[in-house]
Steps between C-alpha positions, in 0.01 A plus 500: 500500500167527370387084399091525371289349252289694284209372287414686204172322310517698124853271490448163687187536260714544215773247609200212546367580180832457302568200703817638695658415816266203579740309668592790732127626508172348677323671288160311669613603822653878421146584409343566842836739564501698164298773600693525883761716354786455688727522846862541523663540853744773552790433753784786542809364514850609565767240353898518626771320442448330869149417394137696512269644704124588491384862505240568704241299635442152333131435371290223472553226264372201567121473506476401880686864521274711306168359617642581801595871446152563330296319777 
């Protein structure tokens, strides 16, 4: 399971200038993140027919976690 968000500028650039997506798309706002790149958080997980499980450690998510880990 690998949920992220990337943020490539060439095409929100492109999409504000054609005037797509605006009612999905801050564009005002998505302008201090354009040039962040992106982060996508990569869990290892075995499925079953009785349910799942977690491979391996888990690692931080929530911002409380990760300003933790890197403090």
């Amino acid at each position: 399971m690998e949920p992220g968000i990337y943020f490539i500028p060439q095409l929100i650039d492109q999409w504000k200038a054609e005037g797509k997506f605006g009612e999905y798309i801050n564009y005002k706002k998505v302008e201090i993140w354009k040039d962040f790149g992106g982060i996508r958080i990569e869990d290892n997980v075995l499925i079953t027919e009785k349910g799942h499980k977690l491979l391996g450690k888990p690692i931080p998510k929530t911002v409380a976690e990760i300003e933790a880990t890197c403090s």
